[in-house]
PyMOL Python script that loads the backbone (N, CA, C, O; Angstrom):
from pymol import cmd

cmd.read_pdbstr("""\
ATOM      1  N   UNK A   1      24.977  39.570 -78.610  1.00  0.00           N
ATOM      2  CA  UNK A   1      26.209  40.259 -78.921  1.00  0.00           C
ATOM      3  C   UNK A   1      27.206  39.249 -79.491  1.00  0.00           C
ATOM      4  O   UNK A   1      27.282  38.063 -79.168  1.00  0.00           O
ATOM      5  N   UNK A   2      28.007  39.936 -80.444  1.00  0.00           N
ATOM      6  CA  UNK A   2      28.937  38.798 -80.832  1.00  0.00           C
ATOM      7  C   UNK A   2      30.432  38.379 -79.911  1.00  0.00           C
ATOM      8  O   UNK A   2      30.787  39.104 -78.982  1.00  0.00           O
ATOM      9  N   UNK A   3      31.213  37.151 -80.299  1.00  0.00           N
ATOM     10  CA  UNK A   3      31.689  37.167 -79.050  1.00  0.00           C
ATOM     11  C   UNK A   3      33.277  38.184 -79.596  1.00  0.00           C
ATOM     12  O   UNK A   3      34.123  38.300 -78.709  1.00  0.00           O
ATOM     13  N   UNK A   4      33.486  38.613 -80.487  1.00  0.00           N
ATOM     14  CA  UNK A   4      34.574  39.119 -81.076  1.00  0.00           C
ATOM     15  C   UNK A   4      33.763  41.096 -81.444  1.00  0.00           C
ATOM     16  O   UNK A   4      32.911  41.297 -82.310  1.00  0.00           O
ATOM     17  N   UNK A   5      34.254  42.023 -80.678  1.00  0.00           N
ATOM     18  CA  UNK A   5      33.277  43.370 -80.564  1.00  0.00           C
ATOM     19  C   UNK A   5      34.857  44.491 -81.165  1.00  0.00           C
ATOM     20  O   UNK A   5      36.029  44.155 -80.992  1.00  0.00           O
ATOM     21  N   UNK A   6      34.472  45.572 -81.737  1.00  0.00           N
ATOM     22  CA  UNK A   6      35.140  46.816 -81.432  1.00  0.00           C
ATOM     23  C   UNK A   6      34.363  47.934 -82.761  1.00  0.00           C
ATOM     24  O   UNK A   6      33.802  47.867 -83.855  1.00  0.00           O
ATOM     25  N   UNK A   7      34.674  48.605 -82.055  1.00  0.00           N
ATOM     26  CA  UNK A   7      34.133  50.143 -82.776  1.00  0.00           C
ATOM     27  C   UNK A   7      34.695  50.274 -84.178  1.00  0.00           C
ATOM     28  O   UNK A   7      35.164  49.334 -84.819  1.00  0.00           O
ATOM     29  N   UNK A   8      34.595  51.664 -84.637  1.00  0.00           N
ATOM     30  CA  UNK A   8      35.256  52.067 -85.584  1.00  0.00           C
ATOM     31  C   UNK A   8      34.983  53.737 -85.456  1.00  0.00           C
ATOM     32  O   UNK A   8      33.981  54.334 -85.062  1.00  0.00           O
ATOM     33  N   UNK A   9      36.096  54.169 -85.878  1.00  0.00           N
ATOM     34  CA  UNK A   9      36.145  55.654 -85.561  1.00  0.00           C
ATOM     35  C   UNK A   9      36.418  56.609 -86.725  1.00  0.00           C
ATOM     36  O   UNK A   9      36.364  56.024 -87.807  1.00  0.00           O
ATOM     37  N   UNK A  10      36.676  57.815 -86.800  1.00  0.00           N
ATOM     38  CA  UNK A  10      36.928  58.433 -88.034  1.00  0.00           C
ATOM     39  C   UNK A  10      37.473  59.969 -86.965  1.00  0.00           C
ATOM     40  O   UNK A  10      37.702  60.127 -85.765  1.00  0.00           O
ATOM     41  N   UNK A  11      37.497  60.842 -88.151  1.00  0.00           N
ATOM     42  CA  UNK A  11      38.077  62.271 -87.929  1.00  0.00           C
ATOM     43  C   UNK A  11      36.276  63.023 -86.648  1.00  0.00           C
ATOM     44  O   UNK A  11      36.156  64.102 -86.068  1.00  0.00           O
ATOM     45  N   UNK A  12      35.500  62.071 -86.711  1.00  0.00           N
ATOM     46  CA  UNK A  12      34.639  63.048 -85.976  1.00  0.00           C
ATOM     47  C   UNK A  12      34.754  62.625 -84.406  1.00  0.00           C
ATOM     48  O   UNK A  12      34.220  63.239 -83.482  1.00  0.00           O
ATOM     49  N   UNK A  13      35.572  61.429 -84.285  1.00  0.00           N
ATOM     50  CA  UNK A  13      35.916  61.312 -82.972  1.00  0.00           C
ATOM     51  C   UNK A  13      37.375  61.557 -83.001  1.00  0.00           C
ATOM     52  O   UNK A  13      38.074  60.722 -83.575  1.00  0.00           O
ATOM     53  N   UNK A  14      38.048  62.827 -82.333  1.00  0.00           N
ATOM     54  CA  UNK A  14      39.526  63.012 -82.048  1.00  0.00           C
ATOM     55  C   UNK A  14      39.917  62.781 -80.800  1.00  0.00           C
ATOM     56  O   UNK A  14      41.094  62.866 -80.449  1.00  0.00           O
ATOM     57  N   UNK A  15      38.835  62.431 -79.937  1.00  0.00           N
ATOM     58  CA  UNK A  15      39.064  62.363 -78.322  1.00  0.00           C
ATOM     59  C   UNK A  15      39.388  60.914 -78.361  1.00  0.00           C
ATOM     60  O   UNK A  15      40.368  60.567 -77.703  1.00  0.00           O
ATOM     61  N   UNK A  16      38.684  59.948 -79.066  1.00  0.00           N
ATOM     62  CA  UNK A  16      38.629  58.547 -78.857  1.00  0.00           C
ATOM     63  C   UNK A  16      39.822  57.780 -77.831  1.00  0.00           C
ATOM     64  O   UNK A  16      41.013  57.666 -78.122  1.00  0.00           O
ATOM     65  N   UNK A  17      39.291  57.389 -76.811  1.00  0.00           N
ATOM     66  CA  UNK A  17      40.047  56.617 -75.656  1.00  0.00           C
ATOM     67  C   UNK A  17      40.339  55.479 -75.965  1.00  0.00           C
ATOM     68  O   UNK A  17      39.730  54.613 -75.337  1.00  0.00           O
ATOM     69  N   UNK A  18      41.383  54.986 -77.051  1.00  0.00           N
ATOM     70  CA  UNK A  18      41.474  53.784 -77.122  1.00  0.00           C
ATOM     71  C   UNK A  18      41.782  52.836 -75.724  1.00  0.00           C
ATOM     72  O   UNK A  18      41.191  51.867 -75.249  1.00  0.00           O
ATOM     73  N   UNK A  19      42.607  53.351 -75.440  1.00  0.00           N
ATOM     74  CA  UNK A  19      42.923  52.184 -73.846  1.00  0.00           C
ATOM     75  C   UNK A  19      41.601  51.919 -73.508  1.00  0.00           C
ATOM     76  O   UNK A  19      41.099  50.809 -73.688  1.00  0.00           O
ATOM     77  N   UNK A  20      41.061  52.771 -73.075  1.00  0.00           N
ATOM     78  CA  UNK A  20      39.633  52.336 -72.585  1.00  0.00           C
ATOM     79  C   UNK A  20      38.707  51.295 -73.351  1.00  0.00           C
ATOM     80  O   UNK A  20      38.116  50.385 -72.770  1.00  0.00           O
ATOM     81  N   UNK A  21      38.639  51.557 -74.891  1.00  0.00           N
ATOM     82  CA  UNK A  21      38.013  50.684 -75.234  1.00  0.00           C
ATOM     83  C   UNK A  21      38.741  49.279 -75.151  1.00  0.00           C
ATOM     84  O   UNK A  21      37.977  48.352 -75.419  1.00  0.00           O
ATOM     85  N   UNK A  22      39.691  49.004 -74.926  1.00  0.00           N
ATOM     86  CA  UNK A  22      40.521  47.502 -74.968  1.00  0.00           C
ATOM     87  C   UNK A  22      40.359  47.907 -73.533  1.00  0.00           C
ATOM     88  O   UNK A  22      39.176  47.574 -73.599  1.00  0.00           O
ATOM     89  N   UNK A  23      40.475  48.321 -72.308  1.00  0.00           N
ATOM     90  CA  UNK A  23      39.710  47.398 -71.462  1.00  0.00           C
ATOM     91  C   UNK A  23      38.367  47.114 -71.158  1.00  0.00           C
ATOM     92  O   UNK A  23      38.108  46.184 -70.394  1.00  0.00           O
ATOM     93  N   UNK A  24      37.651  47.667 -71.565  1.00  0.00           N
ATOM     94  CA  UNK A  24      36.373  47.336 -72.151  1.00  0.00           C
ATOM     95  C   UNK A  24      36.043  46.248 -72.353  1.00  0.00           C
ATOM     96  O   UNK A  24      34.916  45.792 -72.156  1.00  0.00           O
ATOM     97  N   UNK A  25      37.441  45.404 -72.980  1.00  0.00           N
ATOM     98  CA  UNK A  25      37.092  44.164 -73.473  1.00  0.00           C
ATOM     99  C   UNK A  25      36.984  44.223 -75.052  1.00  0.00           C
ATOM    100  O   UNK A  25      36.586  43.119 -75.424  1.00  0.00           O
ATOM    101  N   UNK A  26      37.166  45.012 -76.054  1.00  0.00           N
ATOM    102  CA  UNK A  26      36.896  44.973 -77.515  1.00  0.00           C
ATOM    103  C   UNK A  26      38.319  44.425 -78.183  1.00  0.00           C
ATOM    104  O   UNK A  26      39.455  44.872 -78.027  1.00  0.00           O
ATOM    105  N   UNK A  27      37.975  43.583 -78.780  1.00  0.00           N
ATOM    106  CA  UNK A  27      39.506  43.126 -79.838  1.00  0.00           C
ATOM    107  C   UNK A  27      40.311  44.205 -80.794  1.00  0.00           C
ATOM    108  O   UNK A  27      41.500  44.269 -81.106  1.00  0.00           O
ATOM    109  N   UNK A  28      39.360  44.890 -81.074  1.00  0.00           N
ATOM    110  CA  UNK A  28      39.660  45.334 -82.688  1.00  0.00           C
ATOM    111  C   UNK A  28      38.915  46.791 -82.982  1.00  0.00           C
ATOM    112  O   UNK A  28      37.703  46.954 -82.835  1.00  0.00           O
ATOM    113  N   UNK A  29      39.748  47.722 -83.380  1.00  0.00           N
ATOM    114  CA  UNK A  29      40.086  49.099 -83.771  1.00  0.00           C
ATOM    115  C   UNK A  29      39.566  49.220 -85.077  1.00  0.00           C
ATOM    116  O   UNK A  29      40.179  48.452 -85.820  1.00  0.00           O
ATOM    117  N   UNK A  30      38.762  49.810 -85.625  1.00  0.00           N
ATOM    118  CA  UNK A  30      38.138  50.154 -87.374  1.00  0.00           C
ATOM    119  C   UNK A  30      38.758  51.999 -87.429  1.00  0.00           C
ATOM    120  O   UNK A  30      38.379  52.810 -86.584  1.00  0.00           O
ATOM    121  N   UNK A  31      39.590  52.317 -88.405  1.00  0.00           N
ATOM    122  CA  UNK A  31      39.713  53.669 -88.492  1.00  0.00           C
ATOM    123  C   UNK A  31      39.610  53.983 -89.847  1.00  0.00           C
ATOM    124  O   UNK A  31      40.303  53.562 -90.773  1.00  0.00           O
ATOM    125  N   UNK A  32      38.767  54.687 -89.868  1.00  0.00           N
ATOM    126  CA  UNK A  32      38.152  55.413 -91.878  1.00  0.00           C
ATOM    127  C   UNK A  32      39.851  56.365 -92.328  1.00  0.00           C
ATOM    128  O   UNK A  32      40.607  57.265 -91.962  1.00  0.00           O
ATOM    129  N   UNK A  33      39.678  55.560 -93.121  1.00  0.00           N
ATOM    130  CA  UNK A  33      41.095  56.409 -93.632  1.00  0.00           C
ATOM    131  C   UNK A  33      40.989  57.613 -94.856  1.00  0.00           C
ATOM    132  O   UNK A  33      41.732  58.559 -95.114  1.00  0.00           O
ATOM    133  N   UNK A  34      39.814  57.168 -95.436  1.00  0.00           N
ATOM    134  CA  UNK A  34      39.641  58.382 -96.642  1.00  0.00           C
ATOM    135  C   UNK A  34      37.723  58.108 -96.780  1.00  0.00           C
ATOM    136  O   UNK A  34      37.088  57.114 -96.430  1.00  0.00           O
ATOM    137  N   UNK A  35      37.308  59.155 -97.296  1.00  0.00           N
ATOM    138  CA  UNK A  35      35.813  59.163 -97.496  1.00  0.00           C
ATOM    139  C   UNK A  35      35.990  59.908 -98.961  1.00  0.00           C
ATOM    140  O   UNK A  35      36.675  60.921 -99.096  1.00  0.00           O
ATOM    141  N   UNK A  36      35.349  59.331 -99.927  1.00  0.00           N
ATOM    142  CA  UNK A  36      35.413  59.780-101.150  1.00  0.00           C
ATOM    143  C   UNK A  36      36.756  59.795-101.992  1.00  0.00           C
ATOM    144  O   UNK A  36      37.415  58.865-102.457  1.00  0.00           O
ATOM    145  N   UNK A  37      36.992  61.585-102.043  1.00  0.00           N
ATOM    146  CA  UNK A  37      38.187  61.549-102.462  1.00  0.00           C
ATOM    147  C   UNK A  37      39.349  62.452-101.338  1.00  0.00           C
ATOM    148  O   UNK A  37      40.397  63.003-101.675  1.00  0.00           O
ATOM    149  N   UNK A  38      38.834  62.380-100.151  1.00  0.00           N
ATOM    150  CA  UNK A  38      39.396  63.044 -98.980  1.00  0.00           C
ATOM    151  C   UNK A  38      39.885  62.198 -98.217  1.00  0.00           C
ATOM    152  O   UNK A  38      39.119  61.268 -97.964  1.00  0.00           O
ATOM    153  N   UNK A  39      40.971  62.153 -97.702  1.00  0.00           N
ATOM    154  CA  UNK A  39      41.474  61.382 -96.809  1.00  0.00           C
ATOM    155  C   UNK A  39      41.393  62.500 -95.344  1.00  0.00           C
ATOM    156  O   UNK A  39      41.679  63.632 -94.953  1.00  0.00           O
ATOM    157  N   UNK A  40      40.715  61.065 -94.899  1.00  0.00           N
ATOM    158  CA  UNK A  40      40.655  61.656 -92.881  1.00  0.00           C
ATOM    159  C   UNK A  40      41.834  62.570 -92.444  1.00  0.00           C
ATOM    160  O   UNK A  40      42.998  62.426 -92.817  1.00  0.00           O
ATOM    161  N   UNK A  41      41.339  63.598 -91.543  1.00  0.00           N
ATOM    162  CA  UNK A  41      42.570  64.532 -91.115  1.00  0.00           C
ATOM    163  C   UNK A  41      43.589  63.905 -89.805  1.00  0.00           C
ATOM    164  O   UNK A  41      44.765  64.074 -89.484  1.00  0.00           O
ATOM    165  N   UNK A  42      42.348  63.038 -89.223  1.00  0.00           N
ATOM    166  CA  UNK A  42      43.117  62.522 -88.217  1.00  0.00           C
ATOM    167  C   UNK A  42      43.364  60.927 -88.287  1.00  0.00           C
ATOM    168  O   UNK A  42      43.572  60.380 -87.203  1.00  0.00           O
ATOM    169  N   UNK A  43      43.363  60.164 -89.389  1.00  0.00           N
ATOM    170  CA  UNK A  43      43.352  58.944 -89.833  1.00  0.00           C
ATOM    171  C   UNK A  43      44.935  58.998 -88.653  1.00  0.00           C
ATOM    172  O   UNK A  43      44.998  58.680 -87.465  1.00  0.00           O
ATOM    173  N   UNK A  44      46.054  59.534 -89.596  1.00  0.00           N
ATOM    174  CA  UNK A  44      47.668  59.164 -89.159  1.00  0.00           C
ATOM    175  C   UNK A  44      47.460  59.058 -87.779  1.00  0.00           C
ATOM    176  O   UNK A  44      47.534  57.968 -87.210  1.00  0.00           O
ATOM    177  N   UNK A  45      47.067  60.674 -86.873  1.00  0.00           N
ATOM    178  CA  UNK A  45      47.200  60.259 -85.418  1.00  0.00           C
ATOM    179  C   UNK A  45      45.934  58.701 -84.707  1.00  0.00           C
ATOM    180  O   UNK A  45      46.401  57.760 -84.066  1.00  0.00           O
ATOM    181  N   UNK A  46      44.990  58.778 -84.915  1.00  0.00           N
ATOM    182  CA  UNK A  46      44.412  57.540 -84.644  1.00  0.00           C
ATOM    183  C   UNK A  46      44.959  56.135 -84.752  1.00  0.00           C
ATOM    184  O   UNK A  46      45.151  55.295 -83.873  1.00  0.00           O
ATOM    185  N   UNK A  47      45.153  56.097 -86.009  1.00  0.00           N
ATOM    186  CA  UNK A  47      46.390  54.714 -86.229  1.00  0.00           C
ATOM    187  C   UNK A  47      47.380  54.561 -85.481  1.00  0.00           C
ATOM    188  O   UNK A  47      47.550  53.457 -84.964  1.00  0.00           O
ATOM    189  N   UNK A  48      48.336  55.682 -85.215  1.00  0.00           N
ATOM    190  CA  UNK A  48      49.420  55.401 -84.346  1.00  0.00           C
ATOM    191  C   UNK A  48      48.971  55.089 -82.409  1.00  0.00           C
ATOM    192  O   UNK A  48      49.491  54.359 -81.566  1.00  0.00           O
ATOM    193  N   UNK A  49      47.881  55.975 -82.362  1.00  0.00           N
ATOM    194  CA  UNK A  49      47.808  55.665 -80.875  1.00  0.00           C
ATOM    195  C   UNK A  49      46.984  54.331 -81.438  1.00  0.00           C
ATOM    196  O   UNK A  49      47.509  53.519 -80.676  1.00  0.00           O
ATOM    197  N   UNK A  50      46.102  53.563 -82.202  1.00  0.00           N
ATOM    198  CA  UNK A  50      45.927  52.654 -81.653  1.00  0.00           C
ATOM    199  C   UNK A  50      47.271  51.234 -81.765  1.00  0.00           C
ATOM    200  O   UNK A  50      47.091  50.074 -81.394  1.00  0.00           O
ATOM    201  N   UNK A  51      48.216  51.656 -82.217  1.00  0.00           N
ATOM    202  CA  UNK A  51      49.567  50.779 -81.915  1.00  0.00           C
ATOM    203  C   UNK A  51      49.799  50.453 -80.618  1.00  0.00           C
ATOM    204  O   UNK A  51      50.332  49.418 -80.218  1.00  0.00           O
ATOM    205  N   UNK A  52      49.105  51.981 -79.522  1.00  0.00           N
ATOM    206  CA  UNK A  52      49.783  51.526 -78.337  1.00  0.00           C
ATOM    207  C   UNK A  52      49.426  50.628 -77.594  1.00  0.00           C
ATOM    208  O   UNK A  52      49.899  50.388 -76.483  1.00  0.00           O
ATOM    209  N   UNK A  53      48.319  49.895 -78.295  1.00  0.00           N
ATOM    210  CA  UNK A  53      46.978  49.573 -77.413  1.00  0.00           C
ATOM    211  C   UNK A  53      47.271  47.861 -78.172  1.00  0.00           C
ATOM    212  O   UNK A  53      47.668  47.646 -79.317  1.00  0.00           O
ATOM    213  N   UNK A  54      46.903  46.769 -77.040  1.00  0.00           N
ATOM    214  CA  UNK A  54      46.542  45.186 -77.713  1.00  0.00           C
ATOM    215  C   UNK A  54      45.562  45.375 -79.009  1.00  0.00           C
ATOM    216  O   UNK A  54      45.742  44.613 -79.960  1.00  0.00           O
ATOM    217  N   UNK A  55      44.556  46.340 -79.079  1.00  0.00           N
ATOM    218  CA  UNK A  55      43.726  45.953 -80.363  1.00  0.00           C
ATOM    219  C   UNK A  55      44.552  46.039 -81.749  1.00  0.00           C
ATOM    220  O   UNK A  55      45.564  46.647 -82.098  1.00  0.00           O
ATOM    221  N   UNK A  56      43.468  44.966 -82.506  1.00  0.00           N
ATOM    222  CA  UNK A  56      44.039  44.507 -83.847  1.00  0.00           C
ATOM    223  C   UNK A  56      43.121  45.978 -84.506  1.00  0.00           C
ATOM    224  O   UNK A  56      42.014  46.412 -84.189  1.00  0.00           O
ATOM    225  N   UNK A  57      43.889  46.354 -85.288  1.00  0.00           N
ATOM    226  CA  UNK A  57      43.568  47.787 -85.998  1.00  0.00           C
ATOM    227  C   UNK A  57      43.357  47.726 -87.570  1.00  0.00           C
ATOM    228  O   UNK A  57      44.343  47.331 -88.192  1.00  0.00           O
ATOM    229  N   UNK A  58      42.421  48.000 -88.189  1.00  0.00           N
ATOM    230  CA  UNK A  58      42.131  47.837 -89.691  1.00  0.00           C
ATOM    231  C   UNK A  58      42.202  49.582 -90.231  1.00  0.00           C
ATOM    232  O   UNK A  58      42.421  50.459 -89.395  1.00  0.00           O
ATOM    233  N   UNK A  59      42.057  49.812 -91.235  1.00  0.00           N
ATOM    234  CA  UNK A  59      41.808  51.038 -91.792  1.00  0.00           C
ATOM    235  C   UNK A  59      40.390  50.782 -92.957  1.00  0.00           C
ATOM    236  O   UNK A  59      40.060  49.715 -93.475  1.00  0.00           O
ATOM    237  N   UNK A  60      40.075  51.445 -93.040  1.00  0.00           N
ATOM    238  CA  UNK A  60      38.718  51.425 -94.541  1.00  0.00           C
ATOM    239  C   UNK A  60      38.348  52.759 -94.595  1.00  0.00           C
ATOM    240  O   UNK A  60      38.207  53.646 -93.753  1.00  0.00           O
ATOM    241  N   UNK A  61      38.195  52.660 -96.097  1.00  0.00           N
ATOM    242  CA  UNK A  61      37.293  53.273 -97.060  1.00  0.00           C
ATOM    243  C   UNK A  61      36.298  53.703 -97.375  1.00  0.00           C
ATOM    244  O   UNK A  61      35.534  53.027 -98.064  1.00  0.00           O
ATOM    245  N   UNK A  62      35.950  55.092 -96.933  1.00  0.00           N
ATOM    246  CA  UNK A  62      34.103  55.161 -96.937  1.00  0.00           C
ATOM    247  C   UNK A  62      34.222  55.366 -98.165  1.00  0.00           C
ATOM    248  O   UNK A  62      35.168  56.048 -98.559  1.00  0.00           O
ATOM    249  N   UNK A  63      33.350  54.858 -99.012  1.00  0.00           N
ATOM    250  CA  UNK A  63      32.895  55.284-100.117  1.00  0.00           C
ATOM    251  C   UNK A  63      31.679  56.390-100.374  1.00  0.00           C
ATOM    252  O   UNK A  63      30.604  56.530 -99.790  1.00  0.00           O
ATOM    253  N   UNK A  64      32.348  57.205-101.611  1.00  0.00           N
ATOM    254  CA  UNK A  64      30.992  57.940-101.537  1.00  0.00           C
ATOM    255  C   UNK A  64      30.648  58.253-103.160  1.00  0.00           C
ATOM    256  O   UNK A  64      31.315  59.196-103.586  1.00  0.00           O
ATOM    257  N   UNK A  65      29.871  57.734-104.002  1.00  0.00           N
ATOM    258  CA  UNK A  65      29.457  57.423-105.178  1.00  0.00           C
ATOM    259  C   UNK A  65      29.136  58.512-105.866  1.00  0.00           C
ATOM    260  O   UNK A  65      29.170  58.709-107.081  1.00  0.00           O
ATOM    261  N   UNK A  66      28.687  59.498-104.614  1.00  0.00           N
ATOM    262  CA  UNK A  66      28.502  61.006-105.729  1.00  0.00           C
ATOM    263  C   UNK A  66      29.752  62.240-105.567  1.00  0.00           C
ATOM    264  O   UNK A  66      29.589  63.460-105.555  1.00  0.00           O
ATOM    265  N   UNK A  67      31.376  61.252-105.419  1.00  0.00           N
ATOM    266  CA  UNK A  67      31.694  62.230-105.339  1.00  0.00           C
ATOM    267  C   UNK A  67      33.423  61.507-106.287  1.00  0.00           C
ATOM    268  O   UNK A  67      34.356  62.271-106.535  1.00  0.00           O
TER     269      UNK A  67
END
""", "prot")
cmd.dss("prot")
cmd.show_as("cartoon", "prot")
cmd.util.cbc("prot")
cmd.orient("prot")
């Protein structure tokens, strides 16, 4: 395992427990912000709760080539 860990989430997890995963022990928050030409429905609320939380939080880009 590496020594630096965290997930990444999107609109198909809306339950996602961030607290939990930072005590867990994970540094760092991944949240899909758009897939193609759609942006995630729940990108905004995910981002903000993970503010509440110590993890370092990124956003990305799924790409999708046939669309």
């Amino acid at each position: 395992m590496y020594a630096v860990t965290g997930p990444d989430i999107s609109g198909w997890q809306p339950h996602y427990d961030l607290a939990q995963v930072a005590a867990a022990g994970h540094k760092f928050i991944g949240i899909k912000a758009t897939e193609g030409l759609s942006t995630s429905r729940l990108f905004g609320a995910q981002w903000d709760a993970a503010k509440s939380t110590p993890l370092l939080q990124f956003a990305y880009a799924f790409v999708r080539w046939d669309r």
